[in-house]
C-alpha positions as CSV (number, residue, x, y, z in Angstrom):
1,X,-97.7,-12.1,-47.6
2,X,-96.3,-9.7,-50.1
3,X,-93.6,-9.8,-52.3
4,X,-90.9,-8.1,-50.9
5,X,-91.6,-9.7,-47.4
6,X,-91.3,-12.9,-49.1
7,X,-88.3,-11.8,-50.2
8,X,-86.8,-10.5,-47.8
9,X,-87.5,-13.7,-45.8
10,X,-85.8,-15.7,-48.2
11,X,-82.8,-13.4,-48.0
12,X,-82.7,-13.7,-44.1
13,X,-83.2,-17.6,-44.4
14,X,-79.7,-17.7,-47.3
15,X,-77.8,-15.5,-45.2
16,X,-78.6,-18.1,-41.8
17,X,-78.3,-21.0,-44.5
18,X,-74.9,-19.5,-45.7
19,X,-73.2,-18.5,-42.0
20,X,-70.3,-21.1,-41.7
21,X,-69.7,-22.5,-38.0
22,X,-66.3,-22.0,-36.9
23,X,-65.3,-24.0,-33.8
24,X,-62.1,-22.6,-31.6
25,X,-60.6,-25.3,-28.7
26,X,-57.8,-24.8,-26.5
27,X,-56.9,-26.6,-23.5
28,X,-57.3,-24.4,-20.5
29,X,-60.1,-22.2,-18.8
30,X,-62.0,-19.5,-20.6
31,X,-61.2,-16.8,-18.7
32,X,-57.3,-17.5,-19.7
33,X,-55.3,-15.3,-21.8
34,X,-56.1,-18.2,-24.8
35,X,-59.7,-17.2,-23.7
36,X,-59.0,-13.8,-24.4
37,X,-57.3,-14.5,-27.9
38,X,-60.4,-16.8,-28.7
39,X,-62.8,-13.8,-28.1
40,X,-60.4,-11.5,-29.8
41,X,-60.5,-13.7,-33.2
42,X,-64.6,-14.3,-32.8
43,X,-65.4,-10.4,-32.6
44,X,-63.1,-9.8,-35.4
45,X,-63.6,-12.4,-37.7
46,X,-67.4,-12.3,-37.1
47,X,-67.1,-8.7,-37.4
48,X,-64.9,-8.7,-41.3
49,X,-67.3,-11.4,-42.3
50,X,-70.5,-9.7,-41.6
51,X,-71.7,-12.4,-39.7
52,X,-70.9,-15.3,-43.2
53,X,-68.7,-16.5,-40.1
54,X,-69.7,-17.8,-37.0
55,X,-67.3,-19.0,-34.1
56,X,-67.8,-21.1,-31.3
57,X,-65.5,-21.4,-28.4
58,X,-64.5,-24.9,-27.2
59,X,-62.3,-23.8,-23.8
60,X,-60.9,-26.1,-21.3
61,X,-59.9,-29.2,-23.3
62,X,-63.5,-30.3,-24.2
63,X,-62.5,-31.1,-28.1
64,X,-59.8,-33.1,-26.3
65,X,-55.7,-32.7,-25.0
66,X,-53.8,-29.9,-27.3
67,X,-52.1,-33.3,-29.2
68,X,-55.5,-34.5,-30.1
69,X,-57.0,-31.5,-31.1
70,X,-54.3,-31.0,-33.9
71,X,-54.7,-34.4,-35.3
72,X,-58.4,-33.0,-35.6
73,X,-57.2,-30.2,-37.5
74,X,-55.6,-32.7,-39.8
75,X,-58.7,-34.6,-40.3
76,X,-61.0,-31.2,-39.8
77,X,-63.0,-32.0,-37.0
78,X,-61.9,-29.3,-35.6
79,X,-61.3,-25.9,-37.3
80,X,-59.1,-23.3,-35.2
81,X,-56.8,-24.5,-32.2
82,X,-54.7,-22.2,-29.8
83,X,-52.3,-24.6,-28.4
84,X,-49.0,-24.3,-26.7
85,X,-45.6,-25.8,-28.6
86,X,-45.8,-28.3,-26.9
87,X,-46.9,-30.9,-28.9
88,X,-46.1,-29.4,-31.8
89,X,-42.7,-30.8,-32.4
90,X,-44.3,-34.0,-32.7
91,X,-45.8,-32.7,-35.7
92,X,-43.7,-30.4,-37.1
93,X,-40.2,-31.7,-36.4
94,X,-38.6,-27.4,-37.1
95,X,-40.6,-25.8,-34.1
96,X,-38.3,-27.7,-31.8
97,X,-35.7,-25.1,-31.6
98,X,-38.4,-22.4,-30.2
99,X,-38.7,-24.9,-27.2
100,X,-35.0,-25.1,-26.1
101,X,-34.0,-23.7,-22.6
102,X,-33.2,-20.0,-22.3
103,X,-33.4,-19.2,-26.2
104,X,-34.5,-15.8,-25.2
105,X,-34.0,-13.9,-22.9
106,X,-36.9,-11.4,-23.1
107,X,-40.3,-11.4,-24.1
108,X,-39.4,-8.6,-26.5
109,X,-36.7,-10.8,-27.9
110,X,-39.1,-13.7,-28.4
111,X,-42.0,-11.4,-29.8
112,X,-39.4,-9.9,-32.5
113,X,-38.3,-13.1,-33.8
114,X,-41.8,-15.0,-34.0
115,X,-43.4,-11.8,-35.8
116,X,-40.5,-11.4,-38.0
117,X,-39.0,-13.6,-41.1
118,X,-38.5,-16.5,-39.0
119,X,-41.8,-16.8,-37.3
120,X,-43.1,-16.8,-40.9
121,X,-41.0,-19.8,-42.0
122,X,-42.4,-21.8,-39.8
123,X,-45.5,-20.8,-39.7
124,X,-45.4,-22.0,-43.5
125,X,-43.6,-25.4,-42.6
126,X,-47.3,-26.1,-41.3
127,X,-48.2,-26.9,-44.2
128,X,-46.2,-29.3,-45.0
129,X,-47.8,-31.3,-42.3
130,X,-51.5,-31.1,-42.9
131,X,-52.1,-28.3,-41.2
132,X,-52.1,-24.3,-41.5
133,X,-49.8,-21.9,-39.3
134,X,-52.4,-18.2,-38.6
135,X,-49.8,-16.8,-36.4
136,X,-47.4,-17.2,-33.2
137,X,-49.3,-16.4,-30.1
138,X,-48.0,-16.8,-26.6
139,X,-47.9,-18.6,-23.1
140,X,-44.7,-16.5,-21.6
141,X,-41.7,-17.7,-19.4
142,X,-41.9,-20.9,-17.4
143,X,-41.5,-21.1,-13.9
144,X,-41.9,-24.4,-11.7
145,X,-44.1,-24.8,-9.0
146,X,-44.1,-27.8,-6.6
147,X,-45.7,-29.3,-3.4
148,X,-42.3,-30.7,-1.5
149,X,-39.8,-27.9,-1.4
150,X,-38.3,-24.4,-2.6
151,X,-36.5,-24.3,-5.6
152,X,-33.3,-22.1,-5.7
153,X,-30.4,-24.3,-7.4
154,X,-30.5,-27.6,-9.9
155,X,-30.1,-29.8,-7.3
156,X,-33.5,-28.8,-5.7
157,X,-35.2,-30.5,-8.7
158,X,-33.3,-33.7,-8.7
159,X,-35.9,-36.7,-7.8
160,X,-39.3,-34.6,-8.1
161,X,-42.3,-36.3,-10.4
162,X,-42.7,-33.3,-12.9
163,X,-45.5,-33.1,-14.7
164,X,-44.2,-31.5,-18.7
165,X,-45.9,-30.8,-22.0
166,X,-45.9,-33.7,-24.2
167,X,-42.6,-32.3,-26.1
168,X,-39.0,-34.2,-25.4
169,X,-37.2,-31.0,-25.4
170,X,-39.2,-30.5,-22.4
171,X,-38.2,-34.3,-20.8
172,X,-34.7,-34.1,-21.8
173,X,-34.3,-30.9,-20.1
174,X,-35.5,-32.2,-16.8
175,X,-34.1,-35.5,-16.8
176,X,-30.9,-33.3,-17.3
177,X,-31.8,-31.9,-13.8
178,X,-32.5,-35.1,-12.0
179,X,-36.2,-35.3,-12.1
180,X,-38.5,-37.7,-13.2
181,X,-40.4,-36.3,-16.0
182,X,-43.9,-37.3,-17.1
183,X,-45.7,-35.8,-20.0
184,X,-49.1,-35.4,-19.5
185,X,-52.1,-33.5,-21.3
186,X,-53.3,-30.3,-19.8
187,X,-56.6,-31.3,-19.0
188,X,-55.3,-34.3,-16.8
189,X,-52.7,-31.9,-14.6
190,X,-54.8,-30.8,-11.6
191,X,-56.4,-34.3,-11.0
192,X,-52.9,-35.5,-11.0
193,X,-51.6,-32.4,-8.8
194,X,-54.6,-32.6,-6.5
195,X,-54.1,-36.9,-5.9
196,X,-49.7,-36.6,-6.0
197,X,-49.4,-38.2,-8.7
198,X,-46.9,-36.1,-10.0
199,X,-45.1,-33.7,-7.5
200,X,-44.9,-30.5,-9.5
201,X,-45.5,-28.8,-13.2
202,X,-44.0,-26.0,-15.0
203,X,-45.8,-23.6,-16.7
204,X,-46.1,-19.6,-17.5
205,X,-48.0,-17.4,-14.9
206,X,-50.9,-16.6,-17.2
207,X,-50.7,-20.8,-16.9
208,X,-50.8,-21.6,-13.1
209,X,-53.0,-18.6,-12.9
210,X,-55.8,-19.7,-15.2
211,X,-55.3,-23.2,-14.5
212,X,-55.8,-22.7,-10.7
213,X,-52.6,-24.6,-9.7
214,X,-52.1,-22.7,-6.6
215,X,-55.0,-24.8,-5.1
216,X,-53.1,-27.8,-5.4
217,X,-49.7,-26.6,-5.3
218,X,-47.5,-24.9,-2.4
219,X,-44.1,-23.5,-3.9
220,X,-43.3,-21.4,-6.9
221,X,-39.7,-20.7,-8.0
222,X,-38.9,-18.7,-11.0
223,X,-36.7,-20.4,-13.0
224,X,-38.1,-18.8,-16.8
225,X,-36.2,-21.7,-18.3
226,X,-38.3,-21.5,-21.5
227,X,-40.1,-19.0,-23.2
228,X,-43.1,-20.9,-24.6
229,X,-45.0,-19.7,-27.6
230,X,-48.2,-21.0,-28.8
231,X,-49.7,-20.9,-31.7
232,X,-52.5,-20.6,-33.9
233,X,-53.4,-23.5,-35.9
234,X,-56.2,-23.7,-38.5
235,X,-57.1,-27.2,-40.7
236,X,-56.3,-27.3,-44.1
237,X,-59.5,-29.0,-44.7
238,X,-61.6,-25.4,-44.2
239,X,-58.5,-23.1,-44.5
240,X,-57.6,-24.3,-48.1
241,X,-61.3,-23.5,-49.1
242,X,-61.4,-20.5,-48.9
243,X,-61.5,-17.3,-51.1
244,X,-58.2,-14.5,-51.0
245,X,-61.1,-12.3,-48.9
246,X,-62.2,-15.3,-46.4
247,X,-58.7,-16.1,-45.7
248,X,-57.6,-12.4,-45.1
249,X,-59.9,-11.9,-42.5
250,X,-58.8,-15.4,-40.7
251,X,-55.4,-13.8,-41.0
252,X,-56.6,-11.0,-39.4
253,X,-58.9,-12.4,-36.5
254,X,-55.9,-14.4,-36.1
255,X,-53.3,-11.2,-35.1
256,X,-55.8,-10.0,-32.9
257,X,-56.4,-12.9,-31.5
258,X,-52.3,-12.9,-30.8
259,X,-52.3,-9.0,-29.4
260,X,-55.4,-10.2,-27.0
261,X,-52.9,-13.0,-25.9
262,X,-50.1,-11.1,-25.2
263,X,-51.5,-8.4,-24.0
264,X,-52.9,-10.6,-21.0
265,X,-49.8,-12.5,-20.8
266,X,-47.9,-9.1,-20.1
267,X,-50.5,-8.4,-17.2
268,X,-50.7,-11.5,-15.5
269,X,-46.6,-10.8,-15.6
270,X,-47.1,-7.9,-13.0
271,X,-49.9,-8.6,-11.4
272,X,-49.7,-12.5,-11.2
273,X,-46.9,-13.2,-9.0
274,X,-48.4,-11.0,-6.1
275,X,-52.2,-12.6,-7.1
276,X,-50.4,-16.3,-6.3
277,X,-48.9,-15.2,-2.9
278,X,-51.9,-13.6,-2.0
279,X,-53.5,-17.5,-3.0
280,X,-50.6,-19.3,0.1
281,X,-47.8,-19.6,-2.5
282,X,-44.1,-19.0,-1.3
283,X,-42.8,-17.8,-4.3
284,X,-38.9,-17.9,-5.2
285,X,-37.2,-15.2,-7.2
286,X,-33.5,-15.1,-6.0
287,X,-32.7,-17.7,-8.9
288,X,-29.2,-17.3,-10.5
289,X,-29.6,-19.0,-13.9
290,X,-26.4,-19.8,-15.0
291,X,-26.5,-23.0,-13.1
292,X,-29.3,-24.2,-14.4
293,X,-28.7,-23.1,-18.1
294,X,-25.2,-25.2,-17.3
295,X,-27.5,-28.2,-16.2
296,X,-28.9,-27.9,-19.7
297,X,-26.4,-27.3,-22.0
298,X,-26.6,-30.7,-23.2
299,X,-30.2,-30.1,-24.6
300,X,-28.3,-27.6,-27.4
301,X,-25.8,-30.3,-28.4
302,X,-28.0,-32.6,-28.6
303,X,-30.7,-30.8,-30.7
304,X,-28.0,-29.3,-33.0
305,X,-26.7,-33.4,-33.4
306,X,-30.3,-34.0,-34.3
307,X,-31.2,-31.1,-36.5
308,X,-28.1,-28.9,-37.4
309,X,-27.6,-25.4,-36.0
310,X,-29.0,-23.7,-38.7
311,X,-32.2,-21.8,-37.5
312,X,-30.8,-21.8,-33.8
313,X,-28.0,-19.5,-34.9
314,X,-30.1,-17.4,-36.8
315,X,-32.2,-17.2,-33.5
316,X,-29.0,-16.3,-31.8
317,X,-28.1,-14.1,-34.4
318,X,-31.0,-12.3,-35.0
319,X,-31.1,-8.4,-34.9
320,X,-34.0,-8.6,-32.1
C-alpha cells in the first residue's frame, strides 16, 4: 500500500472517528409535522457540518414521554427534543403564559411574538434550568375531539374524562369547564382512547392527524382554545461544548427545522379538517367562543395572582 493511500485511509478513518452522533426524539409519528422539522434540522445541520454531525431520529416517544425526554436533556442522554409546551412549565415556570386560553388569536399573531423579542427571552430563560432554548416551533390551535357527543357550548364538556398535556394551565382550564381532566403522556393516549379510559383529548390538527385519533375517536369540535407552541430543546451537556461555528449551524438546523414545522402545520390546517371527515369524523365548526373564553377567565386571574401580569400584557400589547 502506498503512501498517499495510507493516507488517505487514515483521513477517511479521522473524519468517521470525528462525526458526532446527534439523537433527535419527539413524541409522535414520523411522518408528523415534528417529523418534518426533525428531517429539516438533520439535512441542514448535516449539511453546514460536512458530515462532523450526524443525526438520528428517535420519533414516536421511543426515548420516552416529552416530560422524560427533557429531564434527559438535563442529564444529556438525549441531545435535541421537539416537544410541545406542555411540560414545559414544569420546568420553566415563565412559558406558562404562552399556554393560557385564547392568547392569540391567529397563527400570525402567535408566530410574530415567538420569533420576535419575547420568543427570545424565553428561549434564554432555558438556561437557567439546565437546558438550551434553539427556537419556538409549533403544534397550532387546539380543538377537542370526543367519543360521547358534539361539542358546541361549555356545557357540552362538563363531566367528560379528557385526556390533557401534562401542564396545569391545561387542567385548570378544563376543570373550569366541568370535565375531569387527566394528564397523560403522548405515547399512552390512543391505548387510553382505544380501551375508554379517558373519553376525549384536545390537540392541534397536525395532532389528531398524525396521531391517528380519528380511529379511536368519533366527534371533533373546534374550539382553538389554545394556540400551542413547541419547542426546540437542546442539552446543555453537548450544546455548551461547542465552538461559535458548531453552535451557529445548530441555530440554523434549528429555524429550518421550525419553517419545516410550520409549514406542515399550515397544511394540515386546510387540508386536515376535510382528511378527518373523510376518516367518519362529524366535525363541529359553528363554535361561538366568547362563552367558553368566559368559562375560562379565571385561568388569567389566577396565573397573573401566581406570576404577575408582566409578560402577559406585553403579549397583549405587542405590535403583532
Amino acid at each position: 500500500m502506498g503512501t498517499a493511500t495510507t493516507l488517505a485511509l487514515a483521513g477517511l478513518a479521522f473524519q468517521a472517528q470525528a462525526a458526532t452522533e446527534v439523537s433527535v426524539g419527539y413524541a409522535i409519528s414520523s411522518n408528523s409535522h415534528y417529523g418534518a422539522g426533525s428531517k429539516a434540522f438533520k439535512e441542514t445541520l448535516e449539511r453546514l457540518s460536512d458530515g462532523a454531525f450526524t443525526v438520528t431520529d428517535h420519533p414516536s416517544g421511543s426515548l420516552g414521554g416529552e416530560r422524560a425526554m427533557i429531564e434527559g436533556l438535563q442529564i444529556g442522554t438525549v441531545d435535541v427534543v421537539i416537544t410541545s409546551t406542555g411540560p414545559l412549565g414544569n420546568f420553566v415556570p415563565e412559558t406558562y403564559v404562552l399556554d393560557l386560553p385564547f392568547l392569540f388569536t391567529s397563527y400570525e399573531q402567535a408566530r410574530c411574538v415567538l420569533d420576535g423579542e419575547i420568543g427570545q427571552e424565553l428561549l434564554d430563560k432555558m438556561d437557567d434550568h439546565d437546558l438550551v432554548g434553539l427556537s419556538w416551533s409549533e403544534n397550532g390551535f387546539r380543538h377537542i375531539t370526543n367519543s360521547q357527543k358534539a361539542i358546541e357550548k361549555p356545557e357540552d364538556v362538563r363531566g367528560l374524562k379528557i385526556r390533557t398535556m401534562e401542564n396545569r394551565i391545561h387542567q385548570q382550564a378544563f376543570e373550569g369547564l366541568g370535565a375531569s381532566p387527566t394528564p397523560m403522556a403522548m405515547p399512552e393516549l390512543f391505548t387510553a382512547l382505544q380501551q375508554g379510559t379517558v373519553d376525549g383529548q384536545e390537540n392541534p390538527i397536525a395532532v389528531i392527524v398524525a396521531a391517528n385519533l380519528y380511529e379511536v375517536q368519533d366527534q371533533l369540535s373546534l374550539t382553538g382554545h389554545v394556540y400551542s407552541p413547541a419547542i426546540l430543546l437542546g442539552s446543555p451537556v453537548l450544546i455548551d461544548g461547542l465552538s461559535e461555528e458548531e453552535r451557529a449551524w445548530f441555530d440554523e438546523a434549528a429555524q429550518a427545522a421550525t419553517e419545516a414545522t410550520r409549514a406542515e402545520v399550515s397544511r394540515l390546517e386546510e387540508e386536515g379538517v376535510a382528511f378527518l371527515q373523510e376518516q367518519g369524523m362529524t366535525v363541529t365548526d359553528n363554535i361561538d367562543p366568547a362563552p367558553f373564553q368566559e368559562a375560562v377567565e379565571a385561568i388569567h386571574a389566577s396565573f397573573i395572582e401566581q406570576y404577575g401580569d408582566e409578560m402577559l400584557e406585553r403579549i397583549r400589547n405587542s405590535s403583532c
